[in-house]
DRENMARFI-540549 format. One record per residue (C-alpha): residue in one letter; x, z, y. Coordinates in pm, 1 decimal. Layout:
N
+---------+----------+----------+----------+
| residuo |       c1 |       c3 |       c2 |
+---------+----------+----------+----------+
|       a |        X |        Z |        Y |
...
+---------+----------+----------+----------+
END
This chain:
290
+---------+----------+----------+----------+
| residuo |       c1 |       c3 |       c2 |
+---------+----------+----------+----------+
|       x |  17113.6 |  -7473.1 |   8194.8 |
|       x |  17009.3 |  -7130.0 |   8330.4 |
|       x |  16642.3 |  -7154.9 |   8240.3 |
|       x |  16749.9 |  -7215.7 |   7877.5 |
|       x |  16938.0 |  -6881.9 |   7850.9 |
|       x |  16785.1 |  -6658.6 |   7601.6 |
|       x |  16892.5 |  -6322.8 |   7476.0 |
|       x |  16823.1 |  -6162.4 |   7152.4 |
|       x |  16615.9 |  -5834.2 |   7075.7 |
|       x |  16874.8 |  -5754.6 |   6802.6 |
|       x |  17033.2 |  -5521.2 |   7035.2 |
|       x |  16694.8 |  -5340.7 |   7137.8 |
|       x |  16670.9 |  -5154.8 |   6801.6 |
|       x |  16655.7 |  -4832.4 |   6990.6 |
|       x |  16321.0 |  -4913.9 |   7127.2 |
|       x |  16001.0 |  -5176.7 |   7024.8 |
|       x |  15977.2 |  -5538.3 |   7069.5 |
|       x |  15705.5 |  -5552.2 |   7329.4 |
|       x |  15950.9 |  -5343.8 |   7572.0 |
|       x |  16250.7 |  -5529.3 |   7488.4 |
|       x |  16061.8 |  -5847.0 |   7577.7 |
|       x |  15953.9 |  -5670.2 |   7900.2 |
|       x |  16331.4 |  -5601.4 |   7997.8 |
|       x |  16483.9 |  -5934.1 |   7884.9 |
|       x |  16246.2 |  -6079.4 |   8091.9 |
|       x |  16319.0 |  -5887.4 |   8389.8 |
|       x |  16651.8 |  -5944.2 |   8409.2 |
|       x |  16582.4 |  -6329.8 |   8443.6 |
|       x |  16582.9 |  -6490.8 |   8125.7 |
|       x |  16386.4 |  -6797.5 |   8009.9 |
|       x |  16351.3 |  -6709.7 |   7633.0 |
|       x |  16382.2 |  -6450.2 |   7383.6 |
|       x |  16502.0 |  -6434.4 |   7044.0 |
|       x |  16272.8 |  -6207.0 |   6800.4 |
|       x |  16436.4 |  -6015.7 |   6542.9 |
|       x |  16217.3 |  -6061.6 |   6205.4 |
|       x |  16308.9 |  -5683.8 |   6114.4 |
|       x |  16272.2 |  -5307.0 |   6179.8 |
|       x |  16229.6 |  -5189.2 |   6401.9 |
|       x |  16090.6 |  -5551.9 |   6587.2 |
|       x |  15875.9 |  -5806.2 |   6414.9 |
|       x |  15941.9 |  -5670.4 |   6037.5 |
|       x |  15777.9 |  -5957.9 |   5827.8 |
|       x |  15557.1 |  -5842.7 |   5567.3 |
|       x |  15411.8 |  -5601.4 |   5774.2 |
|       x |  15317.0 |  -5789.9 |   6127.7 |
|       x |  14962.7 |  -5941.7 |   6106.1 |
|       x |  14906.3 |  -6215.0 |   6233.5 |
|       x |  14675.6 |  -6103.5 |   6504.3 |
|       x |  15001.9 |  -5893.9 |   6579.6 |
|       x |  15220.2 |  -6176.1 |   6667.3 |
|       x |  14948.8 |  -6303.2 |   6835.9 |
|       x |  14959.1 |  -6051.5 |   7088.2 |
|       x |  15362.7 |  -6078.1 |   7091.1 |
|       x |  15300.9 |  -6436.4 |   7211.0 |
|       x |  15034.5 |  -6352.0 |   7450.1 |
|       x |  15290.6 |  -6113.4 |   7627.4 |
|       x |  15615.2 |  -6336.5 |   7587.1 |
|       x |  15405.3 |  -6653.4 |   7724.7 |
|       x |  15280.1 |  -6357.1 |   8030.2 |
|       x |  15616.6 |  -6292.8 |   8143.0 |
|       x |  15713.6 |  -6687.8 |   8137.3 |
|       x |  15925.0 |  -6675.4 |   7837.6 |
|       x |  15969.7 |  -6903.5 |   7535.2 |
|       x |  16060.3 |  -6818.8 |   7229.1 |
|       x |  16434.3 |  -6961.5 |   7121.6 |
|       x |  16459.6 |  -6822.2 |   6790.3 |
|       x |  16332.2 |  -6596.9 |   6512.2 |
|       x |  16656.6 |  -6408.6 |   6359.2 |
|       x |  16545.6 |  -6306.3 |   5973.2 |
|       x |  16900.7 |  -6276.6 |   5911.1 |
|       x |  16913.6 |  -5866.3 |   5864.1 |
|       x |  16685.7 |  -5654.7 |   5608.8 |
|       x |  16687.1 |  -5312.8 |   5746.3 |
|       x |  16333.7 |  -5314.9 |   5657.7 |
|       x |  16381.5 |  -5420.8 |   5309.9 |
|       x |  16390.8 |  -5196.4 |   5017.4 |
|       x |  16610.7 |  -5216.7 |   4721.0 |
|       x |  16615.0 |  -4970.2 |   4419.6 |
|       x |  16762.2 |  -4667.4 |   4498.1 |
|       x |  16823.5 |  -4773.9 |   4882.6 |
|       x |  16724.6 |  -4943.1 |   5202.5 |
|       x |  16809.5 |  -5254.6 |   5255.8 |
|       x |  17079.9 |  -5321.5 |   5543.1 |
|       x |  17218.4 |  -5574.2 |   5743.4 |
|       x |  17309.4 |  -5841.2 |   5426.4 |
|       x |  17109.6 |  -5721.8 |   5121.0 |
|       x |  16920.9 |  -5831.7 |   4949.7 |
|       x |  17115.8 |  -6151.7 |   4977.8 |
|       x |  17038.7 |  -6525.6 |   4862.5 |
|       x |  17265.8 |  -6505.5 |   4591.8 |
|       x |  17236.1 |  -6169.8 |   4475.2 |
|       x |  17235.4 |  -6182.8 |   4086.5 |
|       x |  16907.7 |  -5985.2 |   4036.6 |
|       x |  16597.3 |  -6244.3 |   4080.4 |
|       x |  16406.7 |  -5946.6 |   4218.3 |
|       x |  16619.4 |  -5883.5 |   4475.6 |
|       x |  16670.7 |  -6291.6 |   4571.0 |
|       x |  16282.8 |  -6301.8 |   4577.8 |
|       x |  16258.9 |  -6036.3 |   4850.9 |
|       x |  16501.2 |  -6236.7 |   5052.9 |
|       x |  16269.7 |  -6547.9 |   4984.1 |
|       x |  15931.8 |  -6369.3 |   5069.8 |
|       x |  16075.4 |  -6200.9 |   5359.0 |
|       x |  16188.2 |  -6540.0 |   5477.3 |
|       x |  15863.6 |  -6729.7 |   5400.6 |
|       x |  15660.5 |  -6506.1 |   5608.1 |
|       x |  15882.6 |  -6501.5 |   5927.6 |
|       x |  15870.9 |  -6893.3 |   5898.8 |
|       x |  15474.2 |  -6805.6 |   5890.5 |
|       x |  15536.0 |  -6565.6 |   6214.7 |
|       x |  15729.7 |  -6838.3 |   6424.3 |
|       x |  15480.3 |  -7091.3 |   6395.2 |
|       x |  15265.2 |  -6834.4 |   6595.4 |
|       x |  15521.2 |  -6747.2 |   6797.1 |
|       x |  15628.8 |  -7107.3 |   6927.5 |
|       x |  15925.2 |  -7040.8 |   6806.6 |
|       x |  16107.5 |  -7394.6 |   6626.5 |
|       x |  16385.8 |  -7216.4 |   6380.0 |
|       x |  16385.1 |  -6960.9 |   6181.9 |
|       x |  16764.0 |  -6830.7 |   6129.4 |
|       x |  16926.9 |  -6697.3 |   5845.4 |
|       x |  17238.3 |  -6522.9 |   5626.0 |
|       x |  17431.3 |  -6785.4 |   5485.7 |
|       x |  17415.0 |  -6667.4 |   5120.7 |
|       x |  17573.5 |  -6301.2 |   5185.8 |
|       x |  17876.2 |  -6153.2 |   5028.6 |
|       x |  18006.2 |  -6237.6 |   4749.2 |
|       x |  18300.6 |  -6094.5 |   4526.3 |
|       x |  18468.5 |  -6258.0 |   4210.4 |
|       x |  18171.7 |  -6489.2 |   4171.7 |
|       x |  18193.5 |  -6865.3 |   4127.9 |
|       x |  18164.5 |  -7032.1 |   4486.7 |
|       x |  18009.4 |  -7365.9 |   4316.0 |
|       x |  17761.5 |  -7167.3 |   4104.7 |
|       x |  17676.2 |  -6946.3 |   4434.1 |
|       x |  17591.4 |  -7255.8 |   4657.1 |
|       x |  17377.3 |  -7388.4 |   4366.2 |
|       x |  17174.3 |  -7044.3 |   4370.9 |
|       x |  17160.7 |  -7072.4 |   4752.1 |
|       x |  17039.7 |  -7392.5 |   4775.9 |
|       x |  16757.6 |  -7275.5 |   4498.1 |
|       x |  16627.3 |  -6993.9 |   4699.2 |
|       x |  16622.2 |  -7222.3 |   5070.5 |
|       x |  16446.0 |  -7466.1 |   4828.9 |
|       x |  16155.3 |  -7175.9 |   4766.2 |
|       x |  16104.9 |  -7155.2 |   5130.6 |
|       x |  16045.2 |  -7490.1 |   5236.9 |
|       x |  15693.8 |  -7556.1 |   5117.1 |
|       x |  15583.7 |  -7255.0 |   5412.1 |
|       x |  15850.6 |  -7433.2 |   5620.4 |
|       x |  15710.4 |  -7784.5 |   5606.4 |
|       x |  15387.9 |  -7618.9 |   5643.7 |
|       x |  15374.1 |  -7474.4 |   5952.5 |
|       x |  15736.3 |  -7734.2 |   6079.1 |
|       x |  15956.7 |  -7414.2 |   6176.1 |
|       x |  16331.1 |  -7526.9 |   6064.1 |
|       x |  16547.4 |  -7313.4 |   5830.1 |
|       x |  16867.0 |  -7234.4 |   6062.3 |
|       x |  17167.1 |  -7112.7 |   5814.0 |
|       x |  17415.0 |  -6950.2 |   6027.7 |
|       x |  17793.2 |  -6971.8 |   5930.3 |
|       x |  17931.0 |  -6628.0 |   5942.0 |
|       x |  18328.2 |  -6517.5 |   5899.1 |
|       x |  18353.4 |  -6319.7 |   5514.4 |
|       x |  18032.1 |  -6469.7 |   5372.5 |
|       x |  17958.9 |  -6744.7 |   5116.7 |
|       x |  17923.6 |  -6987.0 |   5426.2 |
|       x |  18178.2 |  -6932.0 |   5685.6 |
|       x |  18240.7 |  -7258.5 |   5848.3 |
|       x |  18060.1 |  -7590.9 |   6024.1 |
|       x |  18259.6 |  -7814.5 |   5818.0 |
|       x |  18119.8 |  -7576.8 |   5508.4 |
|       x |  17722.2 |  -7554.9 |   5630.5 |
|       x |  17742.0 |  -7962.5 |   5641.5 |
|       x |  17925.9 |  -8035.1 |   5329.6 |
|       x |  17646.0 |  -7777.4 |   5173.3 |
|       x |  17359.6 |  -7987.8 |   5396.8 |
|       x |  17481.9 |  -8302.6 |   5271.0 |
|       x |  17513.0 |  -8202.1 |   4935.2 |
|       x |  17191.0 |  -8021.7 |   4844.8 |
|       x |  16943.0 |  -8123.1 |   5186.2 |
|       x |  17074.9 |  -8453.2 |   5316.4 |
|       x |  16704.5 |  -8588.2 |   5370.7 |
|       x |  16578.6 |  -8213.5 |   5455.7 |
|       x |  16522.7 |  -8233.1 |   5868.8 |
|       x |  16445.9 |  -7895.0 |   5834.3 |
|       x |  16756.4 |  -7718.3 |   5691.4 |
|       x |  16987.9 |  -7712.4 |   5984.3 |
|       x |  17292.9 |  -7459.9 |   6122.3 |
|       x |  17255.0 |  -7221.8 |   6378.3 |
|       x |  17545.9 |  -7252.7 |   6531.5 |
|       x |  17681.0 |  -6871.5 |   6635.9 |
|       x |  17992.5 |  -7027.9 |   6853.2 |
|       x |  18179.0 |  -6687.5 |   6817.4 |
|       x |  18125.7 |  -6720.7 |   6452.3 |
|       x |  18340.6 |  -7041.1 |   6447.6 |
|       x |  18569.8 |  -6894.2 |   6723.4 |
|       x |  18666.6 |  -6606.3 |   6500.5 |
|       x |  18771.5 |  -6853.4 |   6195.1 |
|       x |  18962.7 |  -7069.7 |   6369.8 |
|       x |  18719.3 |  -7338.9 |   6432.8 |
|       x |  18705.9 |  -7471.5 |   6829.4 |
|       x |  18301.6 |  -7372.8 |   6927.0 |
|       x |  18323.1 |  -7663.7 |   7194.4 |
|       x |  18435.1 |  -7935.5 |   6904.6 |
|       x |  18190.2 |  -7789.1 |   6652.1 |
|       x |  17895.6 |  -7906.1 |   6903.1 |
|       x |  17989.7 |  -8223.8 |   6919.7 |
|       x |  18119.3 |  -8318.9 |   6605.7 |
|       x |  17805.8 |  -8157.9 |   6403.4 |
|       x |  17525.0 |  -8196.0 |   6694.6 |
|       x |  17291.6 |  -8374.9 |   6408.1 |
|       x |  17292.5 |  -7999.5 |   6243.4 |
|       x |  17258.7 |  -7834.1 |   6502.7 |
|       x |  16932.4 |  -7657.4 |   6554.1 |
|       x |  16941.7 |  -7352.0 |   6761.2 |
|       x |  17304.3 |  -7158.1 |   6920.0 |
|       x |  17417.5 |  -6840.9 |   6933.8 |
|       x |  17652.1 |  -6706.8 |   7226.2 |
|       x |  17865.6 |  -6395.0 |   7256.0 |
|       x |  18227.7 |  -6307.7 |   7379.6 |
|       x |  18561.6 |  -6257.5 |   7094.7 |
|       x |  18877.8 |  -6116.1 |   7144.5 |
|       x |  19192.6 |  -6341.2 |   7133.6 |
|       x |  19267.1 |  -6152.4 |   6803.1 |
|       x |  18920.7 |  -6352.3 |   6704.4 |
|       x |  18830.3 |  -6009.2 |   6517.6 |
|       x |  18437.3 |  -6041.6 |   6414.6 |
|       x |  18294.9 |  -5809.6 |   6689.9 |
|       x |  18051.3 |  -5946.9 |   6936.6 |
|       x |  18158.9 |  -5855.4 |   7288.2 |
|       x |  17971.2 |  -5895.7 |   7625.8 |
|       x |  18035.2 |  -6242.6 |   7765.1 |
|       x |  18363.2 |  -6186.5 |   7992.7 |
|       x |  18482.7 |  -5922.4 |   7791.8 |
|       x |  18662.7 |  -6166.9 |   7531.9 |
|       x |  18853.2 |  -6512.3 |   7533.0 |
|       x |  18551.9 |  -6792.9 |   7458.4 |
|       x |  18614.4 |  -7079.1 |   7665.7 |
|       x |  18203.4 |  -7069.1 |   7803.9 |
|       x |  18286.1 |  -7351.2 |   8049.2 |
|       x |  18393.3 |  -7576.0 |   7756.9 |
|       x |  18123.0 |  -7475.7 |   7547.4 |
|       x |  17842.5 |  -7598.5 |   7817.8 |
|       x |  18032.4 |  -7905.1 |   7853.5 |
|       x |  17980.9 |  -7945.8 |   7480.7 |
|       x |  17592.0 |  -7876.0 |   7489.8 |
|       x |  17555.2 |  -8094.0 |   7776.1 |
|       x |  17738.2 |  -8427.2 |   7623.7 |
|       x |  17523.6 |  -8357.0 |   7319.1 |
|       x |  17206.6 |  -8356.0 |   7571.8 |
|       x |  17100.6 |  -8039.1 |   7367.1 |
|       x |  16883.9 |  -7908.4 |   7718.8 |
|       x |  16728.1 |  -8215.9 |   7720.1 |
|       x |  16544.2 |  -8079.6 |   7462.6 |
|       x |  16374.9 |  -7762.9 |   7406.8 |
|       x |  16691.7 |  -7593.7 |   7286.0 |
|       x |  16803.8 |  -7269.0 |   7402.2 |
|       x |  17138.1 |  -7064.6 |   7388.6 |
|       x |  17080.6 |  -6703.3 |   7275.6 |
|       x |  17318.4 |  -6411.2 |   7405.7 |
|       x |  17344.5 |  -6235.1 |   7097.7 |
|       x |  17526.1 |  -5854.1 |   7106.0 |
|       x |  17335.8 |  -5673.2 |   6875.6 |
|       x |  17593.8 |  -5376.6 |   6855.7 |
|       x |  17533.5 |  -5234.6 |   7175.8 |
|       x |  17207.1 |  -5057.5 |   7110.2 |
|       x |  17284.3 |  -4814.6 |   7344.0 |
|       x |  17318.3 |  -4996.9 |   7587.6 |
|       x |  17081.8 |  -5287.7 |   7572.9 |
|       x |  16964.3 |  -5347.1 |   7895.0 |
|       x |  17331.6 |  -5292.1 |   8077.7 |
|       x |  17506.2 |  -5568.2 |   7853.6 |
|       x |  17210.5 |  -5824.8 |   7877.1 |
|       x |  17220.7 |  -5795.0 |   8216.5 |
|       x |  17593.7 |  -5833.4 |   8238.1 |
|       x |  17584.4 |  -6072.4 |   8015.6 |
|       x |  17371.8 |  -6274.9 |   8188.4 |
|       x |  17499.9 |  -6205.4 |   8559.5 |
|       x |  17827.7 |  -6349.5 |   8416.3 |
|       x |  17715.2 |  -6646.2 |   8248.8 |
|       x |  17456.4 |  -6748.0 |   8558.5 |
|       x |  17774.9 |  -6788.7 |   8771.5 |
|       x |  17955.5 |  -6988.7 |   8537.6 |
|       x |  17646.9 |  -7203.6 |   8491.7 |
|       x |  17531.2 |  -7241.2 |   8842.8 |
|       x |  17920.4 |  -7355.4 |   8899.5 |
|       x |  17943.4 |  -7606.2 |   8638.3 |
|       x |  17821.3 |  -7943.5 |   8562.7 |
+---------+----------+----------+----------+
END
């Protein structure tokens, strides 16, 4: 399990990709998640022959690439504003706005395919206030649907990732939403955040199993036992990591090419101390289990 540990640039946003590559990798692990936004791999304006070179260096230091995360758009500008880290959403009610989400999307599916990388993850609609929840999924589904022609294209999946306060929040939600709108769509899956699920009450270990056909690509970081939404460095919180390997390996998800990212994008400050913790922590709990 070790050598499919991966840990996300997200919290690197105080220096540039190609050096938070460098320290992930020096620290020991396998793969690397690229964040499709400033200050990292900002979509619409990486070249190709950009990414290119990204590859060249992540392949170099024996890396694979677990995930693209275009879930943010700090990059992104909106009338009046920046973007931040939900807007422009999926379902926001100006077209404009839901087309910048869409184009931003369709060219980071564009960048994994260079990258290696198999998924492509995403906000699960956004906020939403005093707005019809049946009529929001409908204009959700619409906008994945303008991304998949790129996505079949170039075969990079379309991970939606359940998060606690938006329009998706739960597993049992993301499949009643696959089922509904992408039943015969392979490549609209869930990227499975397992604090996500911890903070809403859902058990992370059960929502592996039970949903493992949805399950493209997983996200790992520590919660309180108050399951209050703030990524924490593995050991710092209550997850049950133990329970949640046991889960990936019934499902045979490392038979596969299927990583676990260490996502703690809030410690910018202190990237390379809590990726290194992080992963220090989690190698002895792997190296003891199964």
């Amino acid at each position: 399990m070790l050598h499919r540990l991966a840990f996300s640039t997200n919290a690197f946003k105080q220096t540039d990709v190609h050096s938070a590559v460098r320290a992930i990798a020096a620290i020991g692990y396998r793969g690397v998640e690229i964040m499709a936004d400033a200050p990292h791999m900002l979509p619409h304006a990486w070249s190709d022959e950009q990414t290119r070179e990204l590859a060249k260096l992540i392949t170099g230091l024996g890396l694979a690439v677990s995930n693209v995360n275009a879930f943010t758009g700090f990059g992104l500008s909106l009338p009046g504003a920046g973007g931040n880290t939900y807007h422009p959403t999926w379902v926001d009610p100006s077209p404009a706005r839901r087309q910048q989400r869409i184009d931003h999307t369709r060219r980071a599916l564009e960048l994994a395919a260079i990258l290696g990388s198999p998924a492509v993850s995403i906000q699960p609609g956004g906020p939403y206030v005093n707005r019809d929840i049946n009529e929001l999924h409908g204009l959700f589904a619409q906008s994945i649907a303008a991304c998949l022609d790129t996505a079949r294209s170039v075969n990079v999946r379309i991970a939606v990732e359940p998060e606690p306060g938006l329009l998706i929040e739960r597993a049992d939600q993301f499949d009643l939403f696959k089922h509904t709108y992408f039943a015969d769509e392979p490549l609209v899956m869930m990227n499975c955040d397992t604090g996500h699920h911890f903070c809403v009450r859902e058990d992370p270990a059960e929502v592996i199993r039970r949903y493992a056909d949805v399950i493209t690509h997983v996200h790992l970081e520590d919660i309180s036992a108050e399951r209050v939404h703030q990524h924490l460095v593995p050991g710092d919180g209550a997850m049950d990591f133990p329970a949640i390997f046991k889960a990936l390996d019934d499902i045979h998800y490392f038979r596969g090419p299927g990583f676990v990212t260490v996502e703690l994008y809030p410690y910018t400050s202190t990237a390379e101390q809590v990726a290194r913790r992080a992963y220090d922590h989690l190698k002895k709990l792997i190296e003891g289990g199964p």
